[in-house]
C-alpha positions as CSV (number, residue, x, y, z in Angstrom):
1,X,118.2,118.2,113.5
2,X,115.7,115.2,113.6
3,X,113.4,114.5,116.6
4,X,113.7,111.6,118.3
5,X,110.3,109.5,117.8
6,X,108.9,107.6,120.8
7,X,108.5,104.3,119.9
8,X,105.2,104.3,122.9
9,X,102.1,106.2,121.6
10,X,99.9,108.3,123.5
11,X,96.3,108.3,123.5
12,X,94.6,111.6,123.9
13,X,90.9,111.7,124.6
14,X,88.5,114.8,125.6
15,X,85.0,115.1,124.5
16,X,86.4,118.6,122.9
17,X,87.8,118.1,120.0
18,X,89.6,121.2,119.4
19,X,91.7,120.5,122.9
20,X,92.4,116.9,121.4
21,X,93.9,118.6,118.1
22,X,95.9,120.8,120.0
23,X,97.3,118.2,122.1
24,X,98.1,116.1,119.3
25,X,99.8,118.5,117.4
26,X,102.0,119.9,120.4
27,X,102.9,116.0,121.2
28,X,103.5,115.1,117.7
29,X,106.2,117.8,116.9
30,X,107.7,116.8,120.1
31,X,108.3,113.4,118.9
32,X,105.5,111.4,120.1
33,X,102.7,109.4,117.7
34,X,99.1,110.3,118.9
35,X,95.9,108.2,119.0
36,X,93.1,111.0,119.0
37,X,89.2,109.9,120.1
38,X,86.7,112.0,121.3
39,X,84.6,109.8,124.0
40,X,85.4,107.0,126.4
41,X,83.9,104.1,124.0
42,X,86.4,105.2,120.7
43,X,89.3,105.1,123.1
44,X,88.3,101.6,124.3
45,X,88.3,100.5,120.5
46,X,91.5,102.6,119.8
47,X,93.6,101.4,122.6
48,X,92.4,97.4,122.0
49,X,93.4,98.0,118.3
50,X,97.3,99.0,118.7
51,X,99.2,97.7,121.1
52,X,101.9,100.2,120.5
53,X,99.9,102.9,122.7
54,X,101.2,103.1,126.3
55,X,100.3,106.8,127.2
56,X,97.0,107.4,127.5
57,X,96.1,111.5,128.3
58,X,92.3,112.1,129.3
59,X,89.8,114.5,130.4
60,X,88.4,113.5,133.8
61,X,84.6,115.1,133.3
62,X,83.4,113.5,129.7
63,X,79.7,112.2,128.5
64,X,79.5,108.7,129.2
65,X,82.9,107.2,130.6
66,X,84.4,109.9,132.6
67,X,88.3,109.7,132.9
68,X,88.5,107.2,136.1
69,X,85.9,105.0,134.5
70,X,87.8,104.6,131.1
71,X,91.8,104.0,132.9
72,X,89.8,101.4,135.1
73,X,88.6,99.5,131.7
74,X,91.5,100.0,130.1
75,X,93.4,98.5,133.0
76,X,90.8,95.6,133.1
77,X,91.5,94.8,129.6
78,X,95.2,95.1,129.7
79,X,95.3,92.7,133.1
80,X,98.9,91.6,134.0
81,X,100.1,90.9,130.1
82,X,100.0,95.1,128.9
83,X,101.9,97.6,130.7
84,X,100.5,101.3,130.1
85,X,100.4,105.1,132.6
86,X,97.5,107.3,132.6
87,X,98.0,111.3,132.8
88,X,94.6,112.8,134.1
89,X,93.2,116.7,132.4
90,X,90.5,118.5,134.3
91,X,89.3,121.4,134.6
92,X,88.1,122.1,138.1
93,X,90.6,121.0,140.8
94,X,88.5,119.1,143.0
95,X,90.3,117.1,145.9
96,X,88.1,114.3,145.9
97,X,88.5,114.2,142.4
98,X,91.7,113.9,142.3
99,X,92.3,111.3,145.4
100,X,89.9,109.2,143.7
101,X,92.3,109.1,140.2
102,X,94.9,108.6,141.9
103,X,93.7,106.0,144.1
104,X,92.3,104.2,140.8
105,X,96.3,104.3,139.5
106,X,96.0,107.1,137.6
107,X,100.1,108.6,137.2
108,X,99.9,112.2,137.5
109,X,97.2,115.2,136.5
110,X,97.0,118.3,135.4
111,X,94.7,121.3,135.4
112,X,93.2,123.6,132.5
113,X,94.2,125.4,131.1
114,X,97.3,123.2,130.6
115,X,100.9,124.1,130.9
116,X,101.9,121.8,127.7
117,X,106.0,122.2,128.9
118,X,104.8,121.1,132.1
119,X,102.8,118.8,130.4
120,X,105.6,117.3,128.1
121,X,108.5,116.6,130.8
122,X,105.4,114.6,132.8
123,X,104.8,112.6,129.9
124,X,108.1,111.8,129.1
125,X,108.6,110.9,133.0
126,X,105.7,108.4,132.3
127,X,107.1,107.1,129.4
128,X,110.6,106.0,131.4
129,X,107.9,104.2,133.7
130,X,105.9,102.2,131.4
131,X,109.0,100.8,129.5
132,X,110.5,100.0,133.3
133,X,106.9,98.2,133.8
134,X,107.5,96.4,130.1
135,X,110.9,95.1,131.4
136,X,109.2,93.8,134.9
137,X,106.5,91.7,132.3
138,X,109.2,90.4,130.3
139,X,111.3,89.6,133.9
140,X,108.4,87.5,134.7
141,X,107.9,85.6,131.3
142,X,111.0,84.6,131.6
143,X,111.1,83.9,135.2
144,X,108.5,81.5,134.6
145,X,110.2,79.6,131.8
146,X,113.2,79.3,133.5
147,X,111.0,77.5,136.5
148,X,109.4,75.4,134.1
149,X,112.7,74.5,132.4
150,X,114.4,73.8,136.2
151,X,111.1,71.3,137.2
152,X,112.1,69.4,133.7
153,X,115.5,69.1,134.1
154,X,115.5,67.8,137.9
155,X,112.9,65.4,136.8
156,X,114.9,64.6,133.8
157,X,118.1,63.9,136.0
158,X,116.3,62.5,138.9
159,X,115.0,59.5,135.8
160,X,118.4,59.2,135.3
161,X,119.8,58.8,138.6
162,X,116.6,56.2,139.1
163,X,117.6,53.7,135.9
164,X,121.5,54.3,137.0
165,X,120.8,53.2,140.3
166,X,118.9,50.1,139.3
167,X,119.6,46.8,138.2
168,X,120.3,46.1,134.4
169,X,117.1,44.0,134.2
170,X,114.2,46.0,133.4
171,X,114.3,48.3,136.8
172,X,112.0,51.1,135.5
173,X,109.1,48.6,134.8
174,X,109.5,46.6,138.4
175,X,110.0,50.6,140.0
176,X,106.9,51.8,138.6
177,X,104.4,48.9,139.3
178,X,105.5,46.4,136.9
179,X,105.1,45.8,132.9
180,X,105.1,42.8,132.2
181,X,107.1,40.9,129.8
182,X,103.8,39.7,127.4
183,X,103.7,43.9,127.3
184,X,107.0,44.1,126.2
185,X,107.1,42.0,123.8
186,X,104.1,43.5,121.9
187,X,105.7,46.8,122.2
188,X,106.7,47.2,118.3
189,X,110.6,47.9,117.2
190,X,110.0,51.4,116.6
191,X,109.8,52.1,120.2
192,X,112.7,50.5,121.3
193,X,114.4,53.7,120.7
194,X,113.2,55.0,123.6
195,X,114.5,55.5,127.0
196,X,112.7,53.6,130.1
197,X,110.8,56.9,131.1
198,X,109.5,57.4,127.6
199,X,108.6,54.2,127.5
200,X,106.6,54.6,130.6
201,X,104.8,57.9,129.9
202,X,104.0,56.5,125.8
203,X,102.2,53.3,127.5
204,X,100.3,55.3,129.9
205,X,99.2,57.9,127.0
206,X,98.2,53.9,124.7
207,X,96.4,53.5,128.0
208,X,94.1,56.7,127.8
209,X,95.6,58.5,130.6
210,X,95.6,62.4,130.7
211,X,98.7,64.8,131.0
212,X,97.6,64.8,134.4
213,X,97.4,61.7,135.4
214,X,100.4,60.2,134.1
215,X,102.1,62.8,136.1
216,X,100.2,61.6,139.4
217,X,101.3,57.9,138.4
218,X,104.9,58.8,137.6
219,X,105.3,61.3,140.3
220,X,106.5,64.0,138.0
221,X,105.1,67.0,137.1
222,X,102.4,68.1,134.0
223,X,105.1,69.9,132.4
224,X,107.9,67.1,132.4
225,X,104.9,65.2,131.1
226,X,104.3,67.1,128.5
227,X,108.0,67.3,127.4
228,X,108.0,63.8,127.2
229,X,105.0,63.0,124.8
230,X,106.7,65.4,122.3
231,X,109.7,63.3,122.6
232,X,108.3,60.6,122.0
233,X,106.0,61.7,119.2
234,X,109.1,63.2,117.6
235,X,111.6,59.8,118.2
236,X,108.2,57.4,116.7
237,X,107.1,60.1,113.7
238,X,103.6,60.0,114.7
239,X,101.9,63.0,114.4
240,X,99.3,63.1,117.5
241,X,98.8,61.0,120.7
242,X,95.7,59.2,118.7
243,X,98.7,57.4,116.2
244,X,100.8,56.7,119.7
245,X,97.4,55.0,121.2
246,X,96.8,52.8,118.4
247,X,100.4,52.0,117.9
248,X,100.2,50.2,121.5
249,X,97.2,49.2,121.3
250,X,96.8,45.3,122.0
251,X,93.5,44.9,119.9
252,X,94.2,47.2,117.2
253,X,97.1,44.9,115.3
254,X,95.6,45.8,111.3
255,X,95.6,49.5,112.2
256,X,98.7,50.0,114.5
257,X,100.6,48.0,111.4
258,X,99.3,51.0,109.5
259,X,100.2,53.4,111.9
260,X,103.7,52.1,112.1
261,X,104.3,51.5,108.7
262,X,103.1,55.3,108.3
């Protein structure tokens, strides 16, 4: 009968490299993949290099990084984008040792000589808890789409209620501080496509406004800003806001002919 094979890795560091082959091995029939180093430093490198690793298993008292020292960098470098649980090794059982591991947000420990049954059903424990932790990142990721996507659509529909609610004679333009009609008419065909809003946002960006700032003019946010460049990029074919600045731009005739004819 076939093992099942953890699709998390486990990375096992101890300055003695016979303890770090047996570990291995014992994991690895058990159905884990094992990333073996022998010092603090190669397990930075190792754990940096595959992302698949989100078990690490280490000695607490090793040359260089000790045990706490090495989680803490690894959780530095992970920060809030790479979910992983430490099992500490020592030993010799000291309390303030171990208050201090735990404290620094290390899981669980044990001591040597090592139990590897006991050892294996508190790995596998961890391993239910990182992929818990990997669903909580992705919650959020999407959490924060779905707010960006929510701003955009109540500033799209609160455009919409605005050119509904005005008159049919250029009520965007008189709403927002006036364009006037010389503007208009040197505003070539191409754009005509566009809705009022667009409109607003492509003069601003012909104007050399930033992101930013056309949000603070329009009273929208960055994001709905943003949105609304790419659809007017995409509705014009031009390929950057440069071709969209020239394209509006009053002294530039010979290359905003280019531009359009582009």
């Amino acid at each position: 009968m076939n093992k099942r094979t953890s699709a998390v890795k486990v990375l096992v560091v101890d300055d003695q490299p016979l303890i770090v082959e047996e570990l291995c091995e014992f994991l690895e029939h058990n159905g884990y993949r094992c990333v073996p180093c022998d010092s603090g430093h190669q397990a930075i490198e190792r754990f940096n290099e595959d992302t698949d690793i989100g078990l690490v298993l280490c000695d607490l008292h090793m040359p260089g990084l000790d045990g706490i020292q090495l989680v803490q960098e690894l959780q530095r470098l992970s920060g809030k984008h790479r979910a992983f649980e430490a099992i500490m090794l020592t030993g010799r059982a000291d309390k303030q040792d171990v208050i201090k591991a735990l404290r620094a947000g290390i899981a669980d420990y044990y001591q040597k000589p090592i139990d590897l049954n006991e050892l294996l059903e508190g790995l596998q424990r961890q391993e239910v808890a990182v992929h818990e932790r990997h669903k909580t990142l992705q919650l959020g990721h999407l959490n924060q789409k779905l707010q960006y996507l929510s701003e955009s659509i109540n500033d799209l529909y609160q455009d919409l209620d605005k050119v509904r609610r005005a008159p049919a004679s250029a009520a965007t333009d008189s709403a927002e501080g006036g364009i006037s009609e010389v503007d208009r008419v040197e505003i070539p065909a191409v754009f005509n496509q566009l809705s009022p809003r667009q409109l607003d946002v492509a003069r601003l960006v012909g104007k050399g406004f930033t992101n930013y700032q056309i949000a603070c003019e329009l009273g929208i946010t960055e994001n709905t800003v943003k949105l609304y460049v790419s659809q007017v990029l995409r509705l014009t074919h031009m390929h950057n806001r440069t071709q969209l600045a020239l394209a509006l731009s009053p002294s530039g005739s010979g290359l905003r002919q280019r531009v359009i004819a582009h």
